[in-house]
Z-matrix of the N, CA and C atoms (Angstrom, degrees):
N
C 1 1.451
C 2 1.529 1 107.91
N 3 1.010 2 104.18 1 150.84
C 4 1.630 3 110.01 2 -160.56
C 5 1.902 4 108.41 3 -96.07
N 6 0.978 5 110.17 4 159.07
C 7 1.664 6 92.19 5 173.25
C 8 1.485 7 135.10 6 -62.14
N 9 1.226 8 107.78 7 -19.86
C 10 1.382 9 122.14 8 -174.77
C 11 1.446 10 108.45 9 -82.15
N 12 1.609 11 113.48 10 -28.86
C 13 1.101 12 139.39 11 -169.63
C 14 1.615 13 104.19 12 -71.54
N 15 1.515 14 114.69 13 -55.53
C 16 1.471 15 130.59 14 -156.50
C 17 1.977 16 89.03 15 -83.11
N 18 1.477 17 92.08 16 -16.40
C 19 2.241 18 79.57 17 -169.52
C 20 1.234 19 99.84 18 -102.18
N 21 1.673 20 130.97 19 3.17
C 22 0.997 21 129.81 20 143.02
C 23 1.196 22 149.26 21 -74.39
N 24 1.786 23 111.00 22 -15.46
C 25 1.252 24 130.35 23 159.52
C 26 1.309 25 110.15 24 -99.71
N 27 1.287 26 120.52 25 -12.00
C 28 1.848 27 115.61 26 156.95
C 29 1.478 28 114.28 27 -57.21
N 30 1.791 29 112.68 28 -50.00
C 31 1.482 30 108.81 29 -176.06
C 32 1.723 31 104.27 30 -55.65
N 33 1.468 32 105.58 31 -61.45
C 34 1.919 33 107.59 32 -165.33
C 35 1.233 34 84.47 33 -51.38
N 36 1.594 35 155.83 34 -66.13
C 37 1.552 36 147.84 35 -160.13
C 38 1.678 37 100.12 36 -31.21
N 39 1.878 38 109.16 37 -69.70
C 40 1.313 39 127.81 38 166.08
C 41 1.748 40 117.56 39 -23.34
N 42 1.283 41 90.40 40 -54.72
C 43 1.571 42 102.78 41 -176.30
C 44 1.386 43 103.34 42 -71.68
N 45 1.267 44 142.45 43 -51.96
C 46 1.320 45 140.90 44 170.06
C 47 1.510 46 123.42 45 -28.02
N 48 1.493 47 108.47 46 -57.86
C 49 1.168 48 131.84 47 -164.53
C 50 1.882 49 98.07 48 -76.51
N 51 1.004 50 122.06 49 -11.97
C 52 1.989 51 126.70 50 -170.09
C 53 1.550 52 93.32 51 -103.36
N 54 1.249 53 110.65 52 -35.41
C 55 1.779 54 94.71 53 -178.54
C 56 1.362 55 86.72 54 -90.92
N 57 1.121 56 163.36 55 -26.38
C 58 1.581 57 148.41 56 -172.95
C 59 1.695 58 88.60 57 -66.10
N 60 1.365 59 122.79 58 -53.09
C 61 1.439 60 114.02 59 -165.23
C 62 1.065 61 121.20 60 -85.55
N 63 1.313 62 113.82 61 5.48
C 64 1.720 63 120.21 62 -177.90
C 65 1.928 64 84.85 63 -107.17
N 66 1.187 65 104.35 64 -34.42
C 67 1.645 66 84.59 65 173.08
C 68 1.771 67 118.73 66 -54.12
N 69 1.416 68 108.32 67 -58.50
C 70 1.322 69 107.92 68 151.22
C 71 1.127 70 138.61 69 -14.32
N 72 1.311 71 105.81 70 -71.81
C 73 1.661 72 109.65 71 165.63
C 74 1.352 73 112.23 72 -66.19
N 75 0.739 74 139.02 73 5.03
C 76 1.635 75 130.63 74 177.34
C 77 1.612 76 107.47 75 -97.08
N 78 1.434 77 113.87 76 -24.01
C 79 1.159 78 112.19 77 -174.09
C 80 1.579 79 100.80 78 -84.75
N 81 1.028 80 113.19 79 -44.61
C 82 1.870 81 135.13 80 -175.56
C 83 1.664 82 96.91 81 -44.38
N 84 1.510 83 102.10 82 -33.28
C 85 2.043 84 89.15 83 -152.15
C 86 1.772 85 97.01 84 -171.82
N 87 1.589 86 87.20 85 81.17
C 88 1.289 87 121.55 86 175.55
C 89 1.648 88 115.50 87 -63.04
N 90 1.475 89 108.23 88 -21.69
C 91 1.868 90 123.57 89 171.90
C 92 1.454 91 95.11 90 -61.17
N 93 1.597 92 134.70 91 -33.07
C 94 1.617 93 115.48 92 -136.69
C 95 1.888 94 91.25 93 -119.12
N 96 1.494 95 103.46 94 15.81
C 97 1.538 96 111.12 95 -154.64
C 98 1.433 97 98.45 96 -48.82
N 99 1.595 98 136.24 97 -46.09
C 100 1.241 99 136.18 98 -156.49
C 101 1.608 100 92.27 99 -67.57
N 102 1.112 101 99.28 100 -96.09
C 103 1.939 102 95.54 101 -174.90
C 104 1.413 103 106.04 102 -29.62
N 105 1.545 104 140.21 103 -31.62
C 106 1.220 105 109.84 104 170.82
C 107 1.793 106 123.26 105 -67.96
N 108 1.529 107 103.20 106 -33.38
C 109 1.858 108 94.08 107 175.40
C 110 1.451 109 109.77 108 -63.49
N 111 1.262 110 107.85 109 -30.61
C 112 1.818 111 111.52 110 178.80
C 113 1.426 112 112.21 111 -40.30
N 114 1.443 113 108.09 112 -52.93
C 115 1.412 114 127.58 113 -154.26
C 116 1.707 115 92.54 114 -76.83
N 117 1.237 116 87.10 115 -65.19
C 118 2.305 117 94.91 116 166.60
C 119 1.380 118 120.37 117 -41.14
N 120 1.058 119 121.43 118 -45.22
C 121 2.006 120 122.77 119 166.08
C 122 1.829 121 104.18 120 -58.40
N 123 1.374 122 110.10 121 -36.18
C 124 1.038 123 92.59 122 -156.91
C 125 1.907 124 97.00 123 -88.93
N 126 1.356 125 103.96 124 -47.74
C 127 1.670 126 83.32 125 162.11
C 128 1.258 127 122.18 126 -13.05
N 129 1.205 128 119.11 127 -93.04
C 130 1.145 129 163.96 128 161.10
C 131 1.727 130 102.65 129 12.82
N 132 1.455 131 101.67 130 -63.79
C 133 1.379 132 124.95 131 -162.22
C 134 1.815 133 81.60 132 -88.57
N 135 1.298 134 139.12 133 -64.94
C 136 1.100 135 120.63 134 161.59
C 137 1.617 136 139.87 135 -2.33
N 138 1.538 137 95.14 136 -75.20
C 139 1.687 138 111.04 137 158.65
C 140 1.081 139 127.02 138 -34.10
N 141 1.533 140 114.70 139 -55.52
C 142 1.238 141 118.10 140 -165.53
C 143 1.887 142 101.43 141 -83.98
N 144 1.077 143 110.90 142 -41.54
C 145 1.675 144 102.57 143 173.93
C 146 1.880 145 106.16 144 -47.36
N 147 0.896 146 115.25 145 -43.75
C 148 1.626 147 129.00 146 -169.82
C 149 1.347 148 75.84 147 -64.54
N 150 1.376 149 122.96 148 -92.99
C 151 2.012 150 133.38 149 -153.35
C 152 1.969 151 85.16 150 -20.49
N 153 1.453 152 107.61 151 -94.74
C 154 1.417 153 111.72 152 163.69
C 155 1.489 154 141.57 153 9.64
N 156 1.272 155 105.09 154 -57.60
C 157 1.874 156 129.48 155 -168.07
C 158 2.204 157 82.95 156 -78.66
N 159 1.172 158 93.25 157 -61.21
C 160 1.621 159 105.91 158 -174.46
C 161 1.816 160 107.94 159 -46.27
N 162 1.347 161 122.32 160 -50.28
C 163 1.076 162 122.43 161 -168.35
C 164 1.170 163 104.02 162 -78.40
N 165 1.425 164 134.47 163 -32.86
C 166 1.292 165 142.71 164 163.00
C 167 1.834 166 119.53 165 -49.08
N 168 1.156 167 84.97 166 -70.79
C 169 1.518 168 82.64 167 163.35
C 170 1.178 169 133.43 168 -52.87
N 171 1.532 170 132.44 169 -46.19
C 172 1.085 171 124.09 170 166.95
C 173 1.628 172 125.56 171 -51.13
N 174 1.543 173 119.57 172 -30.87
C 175 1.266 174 126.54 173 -174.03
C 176 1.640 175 95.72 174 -82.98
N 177 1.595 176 117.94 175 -36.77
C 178 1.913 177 91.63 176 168.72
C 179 1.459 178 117.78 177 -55.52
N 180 1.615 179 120.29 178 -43.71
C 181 0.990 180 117.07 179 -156.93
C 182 1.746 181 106.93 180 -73.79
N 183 1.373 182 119.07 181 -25.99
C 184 1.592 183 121.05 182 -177.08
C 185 2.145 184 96.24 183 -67.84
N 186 1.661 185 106.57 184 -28.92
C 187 1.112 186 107.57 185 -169.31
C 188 1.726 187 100.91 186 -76.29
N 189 1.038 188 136.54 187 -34.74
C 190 1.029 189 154.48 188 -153.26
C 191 1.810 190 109.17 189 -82.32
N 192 1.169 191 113.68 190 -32.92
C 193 1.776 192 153.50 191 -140.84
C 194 1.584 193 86.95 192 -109.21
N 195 1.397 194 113.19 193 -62.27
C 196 1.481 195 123.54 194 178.25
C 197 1.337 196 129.05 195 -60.61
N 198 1.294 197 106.71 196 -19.54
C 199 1.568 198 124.13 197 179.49
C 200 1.190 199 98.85 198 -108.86
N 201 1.274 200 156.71 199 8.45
C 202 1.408 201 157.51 200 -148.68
C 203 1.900 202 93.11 201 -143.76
N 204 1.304 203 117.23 202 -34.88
C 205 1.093 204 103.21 203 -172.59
C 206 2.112 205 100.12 204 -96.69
N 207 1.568 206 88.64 205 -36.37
C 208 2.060 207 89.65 206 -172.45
C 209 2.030 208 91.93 207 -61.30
N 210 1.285 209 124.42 208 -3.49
C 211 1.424 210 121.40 209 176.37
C 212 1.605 211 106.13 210 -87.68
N 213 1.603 212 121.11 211 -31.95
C 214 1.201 213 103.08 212 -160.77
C 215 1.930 214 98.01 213 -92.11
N 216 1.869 215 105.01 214 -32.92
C 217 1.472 216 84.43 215 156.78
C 218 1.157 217 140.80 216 -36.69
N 219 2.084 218 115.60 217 -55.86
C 220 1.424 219 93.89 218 -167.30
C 221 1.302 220 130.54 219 -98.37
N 222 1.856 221 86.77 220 26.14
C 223 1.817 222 88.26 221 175.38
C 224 1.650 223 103.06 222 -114.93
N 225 1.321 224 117.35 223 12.87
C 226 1.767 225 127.90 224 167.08
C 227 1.214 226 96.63 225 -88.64
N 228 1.894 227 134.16 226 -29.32
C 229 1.669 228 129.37 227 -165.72
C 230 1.623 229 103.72 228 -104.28
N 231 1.822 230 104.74 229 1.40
C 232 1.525 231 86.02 230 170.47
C 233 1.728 232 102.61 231 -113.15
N 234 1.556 233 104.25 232 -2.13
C 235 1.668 234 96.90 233 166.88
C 236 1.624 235 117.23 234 -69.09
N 237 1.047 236 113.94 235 -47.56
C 238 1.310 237 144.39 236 174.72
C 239 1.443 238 105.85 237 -30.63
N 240 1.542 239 125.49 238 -67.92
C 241 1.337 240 142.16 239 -172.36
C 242 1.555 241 92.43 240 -76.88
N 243 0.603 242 117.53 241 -38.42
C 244 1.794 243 116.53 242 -157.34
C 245 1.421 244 97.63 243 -72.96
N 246 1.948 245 133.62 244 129.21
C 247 1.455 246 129.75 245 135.37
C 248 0.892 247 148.84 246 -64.24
């Protein structure tokens, strides 16, 4: 996993751990319930941009990986031919 990769599943980790504690607080202080679902949607919607950003990225980087290697072929098949 790549770095960009691992600090993208650090944030959703991050993000995990804020709706667990806003669950918490929701139980604590049933007066503040609205701003707490607020805060919970927005996790939420958070996460999933992160889940997203992550799956994205990984498919540039396999795209990226693929062109990096069809480069080192066709410059190993023109050493090859070449005197």
């Amino acid at each position: 996993m790549s770095i960009l990769e691992s600090s993208v599943q650090n944030l959703a980790d991050a993000l995990d751990a804020l709706e667990a504690k806003l669950d918490e607080k929701h139980v604590e202080s049933t007066g503040h319930s609205e701003n707490v679902d607020a805060a919970r949607r927005q996790a939420r919607a958070a996460r999933a941009h992160a889940s997203d950003a992550s799956r994205e990225i990984s498919r540039m980087i396999g795209d990226i990986q693929s062109l990096l290697d069809a480069d080192k072929f066709s410059n190993s098949e023109g050493s090859d031919g070449a005197g």
